[in-house]
C-alpha positions as CSV (number, residue, x, y, z in Angstrom):
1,X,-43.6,20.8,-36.6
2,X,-45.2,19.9,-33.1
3,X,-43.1,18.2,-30.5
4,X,-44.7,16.8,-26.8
5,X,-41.5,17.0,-24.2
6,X,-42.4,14.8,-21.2
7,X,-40.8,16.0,-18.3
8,X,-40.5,19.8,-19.7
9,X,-40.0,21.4,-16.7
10,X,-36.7,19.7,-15.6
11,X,-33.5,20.8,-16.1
12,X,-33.0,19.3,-19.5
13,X,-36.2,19.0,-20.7
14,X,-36.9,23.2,-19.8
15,X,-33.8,23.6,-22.4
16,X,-34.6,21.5,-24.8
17,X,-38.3,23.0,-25.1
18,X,-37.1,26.2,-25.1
19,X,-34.5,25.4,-27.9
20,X,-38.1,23.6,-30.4
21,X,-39.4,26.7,-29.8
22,X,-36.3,29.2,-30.7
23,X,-36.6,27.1,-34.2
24,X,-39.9,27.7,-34.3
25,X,-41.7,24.9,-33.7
26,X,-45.0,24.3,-31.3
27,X,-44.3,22.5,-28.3
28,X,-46.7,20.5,-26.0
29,X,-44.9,20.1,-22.6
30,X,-46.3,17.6,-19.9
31,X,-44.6,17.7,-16.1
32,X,-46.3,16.6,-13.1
33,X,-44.1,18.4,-10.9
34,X,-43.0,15.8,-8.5
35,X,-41.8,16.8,-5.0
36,X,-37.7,15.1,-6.0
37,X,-36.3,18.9,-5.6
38,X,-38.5,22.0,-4.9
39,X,-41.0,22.6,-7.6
40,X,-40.6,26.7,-7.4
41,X,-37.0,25.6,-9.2
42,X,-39.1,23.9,-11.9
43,X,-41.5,26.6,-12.0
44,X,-38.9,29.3,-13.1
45,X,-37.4,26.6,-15.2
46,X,-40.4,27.2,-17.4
47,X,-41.5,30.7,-16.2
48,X,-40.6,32.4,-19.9
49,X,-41.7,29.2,-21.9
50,X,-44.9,30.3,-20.6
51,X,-45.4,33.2,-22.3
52,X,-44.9,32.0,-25.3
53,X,-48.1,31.0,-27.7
54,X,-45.8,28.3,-28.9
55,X,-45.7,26.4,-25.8
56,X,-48.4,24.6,-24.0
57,X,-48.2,22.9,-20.2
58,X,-49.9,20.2,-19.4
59,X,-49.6,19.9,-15.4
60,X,-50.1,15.8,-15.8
61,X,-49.0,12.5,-14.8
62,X,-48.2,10.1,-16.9
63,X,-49.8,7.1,-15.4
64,X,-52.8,8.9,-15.1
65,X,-53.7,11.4,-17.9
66,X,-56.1,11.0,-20.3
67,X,-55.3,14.4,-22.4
68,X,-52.2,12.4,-24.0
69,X,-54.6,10.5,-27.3
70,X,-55.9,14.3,-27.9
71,X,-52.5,15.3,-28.2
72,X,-50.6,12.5,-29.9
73,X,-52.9,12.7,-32.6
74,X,-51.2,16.0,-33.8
75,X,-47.8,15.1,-32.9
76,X,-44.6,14.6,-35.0
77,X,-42.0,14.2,-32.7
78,X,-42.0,12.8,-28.7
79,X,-39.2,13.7,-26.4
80,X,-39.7,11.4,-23.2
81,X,-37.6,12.7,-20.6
82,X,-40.2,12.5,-17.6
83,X,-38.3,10.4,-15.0
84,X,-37.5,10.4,-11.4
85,X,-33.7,11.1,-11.2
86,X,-30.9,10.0,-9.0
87,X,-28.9,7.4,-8.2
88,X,-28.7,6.9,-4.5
89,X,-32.2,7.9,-3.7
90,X,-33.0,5.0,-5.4
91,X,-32.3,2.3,-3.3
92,X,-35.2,0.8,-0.6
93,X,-38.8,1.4,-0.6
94,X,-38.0,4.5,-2.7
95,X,-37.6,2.2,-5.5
96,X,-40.9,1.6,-6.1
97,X,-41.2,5.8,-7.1
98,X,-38.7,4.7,-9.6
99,X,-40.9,1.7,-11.3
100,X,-43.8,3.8,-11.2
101,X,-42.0,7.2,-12.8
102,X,-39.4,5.2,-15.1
103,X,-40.7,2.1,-15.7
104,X,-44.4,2.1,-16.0
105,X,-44.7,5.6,-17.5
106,X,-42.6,4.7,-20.1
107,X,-44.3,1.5,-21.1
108,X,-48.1,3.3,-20.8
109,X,-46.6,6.3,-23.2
110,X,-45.3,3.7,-25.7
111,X,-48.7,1.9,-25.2
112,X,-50.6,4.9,-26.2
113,X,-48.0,6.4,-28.6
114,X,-48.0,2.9,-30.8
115,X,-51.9,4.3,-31.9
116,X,-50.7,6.9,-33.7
117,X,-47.9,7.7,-36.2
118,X,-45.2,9.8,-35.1
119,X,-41.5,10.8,-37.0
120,X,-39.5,9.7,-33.8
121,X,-39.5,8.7,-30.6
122,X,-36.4,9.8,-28.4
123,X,-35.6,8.2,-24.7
124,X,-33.6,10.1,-22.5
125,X,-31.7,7.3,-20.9
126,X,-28.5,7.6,-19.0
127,X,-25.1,6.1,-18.8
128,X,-26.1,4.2,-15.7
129,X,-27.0,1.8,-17.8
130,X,-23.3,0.4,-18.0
131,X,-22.4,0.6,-15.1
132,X,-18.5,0.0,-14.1
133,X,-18.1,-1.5,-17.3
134,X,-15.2,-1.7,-19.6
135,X,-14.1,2.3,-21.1
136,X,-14.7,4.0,-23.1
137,X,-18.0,2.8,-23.0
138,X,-19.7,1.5,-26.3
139,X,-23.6,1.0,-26.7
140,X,-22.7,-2.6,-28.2
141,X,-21.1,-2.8,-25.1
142,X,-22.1,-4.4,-21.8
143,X,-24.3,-3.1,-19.5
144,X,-24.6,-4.0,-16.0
145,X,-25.8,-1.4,-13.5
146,X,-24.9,-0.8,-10.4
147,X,-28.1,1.1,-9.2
148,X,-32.0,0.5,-9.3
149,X,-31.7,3.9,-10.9
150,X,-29.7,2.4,-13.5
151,X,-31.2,-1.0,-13.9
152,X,-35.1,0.8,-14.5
153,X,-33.7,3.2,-17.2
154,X,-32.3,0.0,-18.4
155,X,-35.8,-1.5,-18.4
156,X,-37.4,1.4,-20.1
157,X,-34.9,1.4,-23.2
158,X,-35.9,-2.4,-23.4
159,X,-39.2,-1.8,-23.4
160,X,-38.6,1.3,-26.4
161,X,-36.6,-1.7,-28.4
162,X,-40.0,-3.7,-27.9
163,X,-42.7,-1.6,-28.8
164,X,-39.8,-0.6,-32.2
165,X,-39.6,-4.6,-33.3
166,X,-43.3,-5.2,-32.8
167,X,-45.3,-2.0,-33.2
168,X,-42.7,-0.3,-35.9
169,X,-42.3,3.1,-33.6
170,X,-39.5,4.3,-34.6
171,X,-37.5,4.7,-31.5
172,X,-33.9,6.4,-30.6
173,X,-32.4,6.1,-27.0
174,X,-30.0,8.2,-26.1
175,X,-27.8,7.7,-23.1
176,X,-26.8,10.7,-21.6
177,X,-23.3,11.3,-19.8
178,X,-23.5,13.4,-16.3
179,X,-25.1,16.5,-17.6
180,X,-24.0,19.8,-16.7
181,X,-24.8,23.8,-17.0
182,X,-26.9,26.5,-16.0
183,X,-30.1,25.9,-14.5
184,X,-28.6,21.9,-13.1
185,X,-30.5,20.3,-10.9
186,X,-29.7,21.6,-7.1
187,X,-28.7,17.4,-5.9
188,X,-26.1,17.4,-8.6
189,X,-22.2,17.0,-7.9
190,X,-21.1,20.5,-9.8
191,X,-24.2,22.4,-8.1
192,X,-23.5,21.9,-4.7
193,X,-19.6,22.4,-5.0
194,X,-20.2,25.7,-6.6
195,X,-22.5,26.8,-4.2
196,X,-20.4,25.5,-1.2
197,X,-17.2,27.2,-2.5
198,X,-18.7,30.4,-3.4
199,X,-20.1,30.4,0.2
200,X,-16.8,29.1,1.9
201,X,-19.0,25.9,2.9
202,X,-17.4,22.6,3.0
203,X,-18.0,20.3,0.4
204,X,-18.5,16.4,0.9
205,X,-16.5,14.2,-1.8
206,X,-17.9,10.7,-2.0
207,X,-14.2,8.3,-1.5
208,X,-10.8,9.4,-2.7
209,X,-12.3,12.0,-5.3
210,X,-10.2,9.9,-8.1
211,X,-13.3,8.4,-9.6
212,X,-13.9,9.9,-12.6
213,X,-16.4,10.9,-15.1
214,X,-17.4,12.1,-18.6
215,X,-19.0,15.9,-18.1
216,X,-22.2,17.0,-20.6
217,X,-22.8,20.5,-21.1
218,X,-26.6,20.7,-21.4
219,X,-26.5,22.7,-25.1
220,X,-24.6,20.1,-26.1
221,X,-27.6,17.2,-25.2
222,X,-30.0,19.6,-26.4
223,X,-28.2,19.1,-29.6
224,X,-27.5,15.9,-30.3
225,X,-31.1,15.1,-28.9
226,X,-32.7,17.4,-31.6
227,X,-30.1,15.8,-34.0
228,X,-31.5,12.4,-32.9
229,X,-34.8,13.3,-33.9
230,X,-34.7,14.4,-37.4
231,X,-32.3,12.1,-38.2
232,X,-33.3,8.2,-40.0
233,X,-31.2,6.7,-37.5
234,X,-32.8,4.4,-34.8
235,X,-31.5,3.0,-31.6
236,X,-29.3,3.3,-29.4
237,X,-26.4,6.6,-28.6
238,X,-24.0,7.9,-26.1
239,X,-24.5,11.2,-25.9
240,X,-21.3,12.2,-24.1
241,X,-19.2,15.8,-23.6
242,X,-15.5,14.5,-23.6
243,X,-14.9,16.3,-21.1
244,X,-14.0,13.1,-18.8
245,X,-11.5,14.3,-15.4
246,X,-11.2,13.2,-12.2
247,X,-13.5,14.6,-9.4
248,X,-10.5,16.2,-7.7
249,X,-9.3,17.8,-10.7
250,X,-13.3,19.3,-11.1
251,X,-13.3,21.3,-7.8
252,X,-9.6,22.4,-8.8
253,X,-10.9,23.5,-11.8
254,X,-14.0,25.5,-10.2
255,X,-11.6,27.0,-7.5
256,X,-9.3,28.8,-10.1
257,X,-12.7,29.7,-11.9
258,X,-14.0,31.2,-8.3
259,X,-10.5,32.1,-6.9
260,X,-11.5,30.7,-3.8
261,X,-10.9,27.5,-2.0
262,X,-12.4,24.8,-1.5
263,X,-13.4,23.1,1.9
264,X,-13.4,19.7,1.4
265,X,-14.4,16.2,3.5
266,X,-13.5,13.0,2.2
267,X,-16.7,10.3,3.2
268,X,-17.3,6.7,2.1
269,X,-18.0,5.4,-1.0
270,X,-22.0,5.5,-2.0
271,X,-23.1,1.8,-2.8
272,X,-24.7,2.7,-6.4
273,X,-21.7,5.2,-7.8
274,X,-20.1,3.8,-10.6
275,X,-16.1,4.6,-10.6
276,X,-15.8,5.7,-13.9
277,X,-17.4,6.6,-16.9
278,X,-16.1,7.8,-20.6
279,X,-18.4,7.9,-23.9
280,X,-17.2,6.5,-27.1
281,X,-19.4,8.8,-29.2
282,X,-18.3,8.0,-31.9
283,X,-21.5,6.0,-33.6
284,X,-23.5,9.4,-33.2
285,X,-20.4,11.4,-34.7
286,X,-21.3,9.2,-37.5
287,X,-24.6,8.4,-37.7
288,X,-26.1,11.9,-36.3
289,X,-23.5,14.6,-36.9
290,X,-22.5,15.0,-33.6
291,X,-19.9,17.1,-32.3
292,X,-20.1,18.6,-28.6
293,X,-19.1,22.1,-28.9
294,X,-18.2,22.9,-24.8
295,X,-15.2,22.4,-23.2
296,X,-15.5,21.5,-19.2
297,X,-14.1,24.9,-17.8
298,X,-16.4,27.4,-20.5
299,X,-19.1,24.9,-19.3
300,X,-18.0,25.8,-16.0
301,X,-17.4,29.4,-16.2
302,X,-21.1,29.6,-17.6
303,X,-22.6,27.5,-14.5
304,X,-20.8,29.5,-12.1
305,X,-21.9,33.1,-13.8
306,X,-25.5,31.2,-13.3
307,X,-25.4,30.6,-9.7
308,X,-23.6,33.6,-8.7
309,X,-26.7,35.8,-10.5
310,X,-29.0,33.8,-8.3
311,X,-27.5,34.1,-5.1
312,X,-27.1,38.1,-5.8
């Protein structure tokens, strides 16, 4: 089998390559390296993968390649994660980075995939998509973001239901829940606490720290997105851990996993941060066979080992 992963150099999209590849399968991996987060973090994010002579980078953009025809012509399977990432760097003029790198990326892609045929087509969405809506939260749900993050990954898994109904590609978006593990992103929530606690720095908590939210570990969307995949199934799934706790109760769980304490300043709500999230996975334990194996303090344990190796 021969997979293209957009976006392979990212934190999921590095694991989820090298995963195709541990199977066995040949993997065509596009990234244009965007400047969200320092690229040498990317680049030893797929340092290994590039030794492999199953595994191919294609240092492109989206919007602007014209390799992508040569390569979709021999392609089974396309894993779109490319996107530009978080929530409250999306408001203001950045927002147009987020049309171009969500939005219109996605739409071109589709436009060029709908040429060809492929066995599936899998979004990487996110549970922004909801919103603070009702939980747990439901993909028949409602969804009503709260962030232009939100509302353009939103837009993209509109535009995937499109190009399905009138182009037959057979599409499956996954909405991921606050994804967590070795090799995170350094702007992430667990990241920085670890760090900070491990280097007796003080952390900064976003309101009360009661808010809470529904932890990932990253095997565990590699899984179900590979599951996704091969499976018949088409739409939409929560991709969620289970693992939901408050954010208070998080950096109480990582100090008895460091032993030390953490410093910690309380600062205003962020306009964009939803309160609270919480999967009901239960239509891909059914339709896809999934079953997250990691509980939140062995997912913990691992991304503290992680960052503790770097900073030695």
């Amino acid at each position: 089998m021969r997979s293209l992963v957009t976006g392979c150099a990212g934190f999921i999209g590095s694991n989820l390559t090298r995963a195709l590849i541990d199977s066995g399968e040949t993997v065509v991996g596009i990234d244009c390296f965007t400047d969200y987060y320092d690229k040498k973090i990317k680049e030893e994010n797929i340092r290994e993968l590039l030794e492999s002579d199953k595994f191919t980078l294609l240092k492109e953009d989206l919007l602007t390649t014209g390799v992508l025809e040569g390569v979709l012509e021999k392609t089974d399977y396309v894993f779109h994660l490319a996107a530009q990432p978080g929530v409250r760097a999306s408001w203001g003029k950045d927002f147009e980075i987020y049309v171009r790198n969500n939005i219109l990326a996605t739409q071109r892609l589709l436009e060029m995939i709908k040429e060809f045929k492929i066995r599936k087509f899998i979004f990487a969405s996110s549970s922004s998509v909801y919103g603070d809506s009702e939980i747990p939260m439901r993909e028949d749900g409602m969804t009503r973001p709260v962030s232009p993050y939100g509302i353009s990954k939103l837009a993209c898994e509109n535009l995937c239901a499109l190009y399905r109904v009138n182009y037959g590609i057979p599409v499956v978006s996954l909405r991921y829940f606050t994804v967590f593990g070795p090799g995170q992103r350094p702007d992430m929530a667990f990241n920085r606490f670890i760090r900070a606690i491990l280097n007796g720095e003080e952390i900064s908590i976003y309101g009360d720290g009661s808010q809470t939210r529904d932890f990932t570990y990253i095997d565990d969307i590699v899984n179900g997105t590979i599951l996704a995949s091969r499976s018949r199934q088409e739409g939409i799934f929560n991709i969620g851990g289970g693992s939901r706790i408050m954010l208070n109760d998080a950096v109480r769980l990582i100090e008895d996993i460091t032993g030390k304490k953490a410093r910690i300043k309380y600062t205003r709500e962020q306009k964009g941060d939803v309160r609270d999230t919480f999967a009901d996975t239960g239509k891909a334990r059914k339709e896809l066979k999934y079953n997250p194996g990691y509980v939140l303090k062995e997912g913990l344990s691992r991304e503290v080992s992680w960052i503790k190796a770097l900073q030695e």
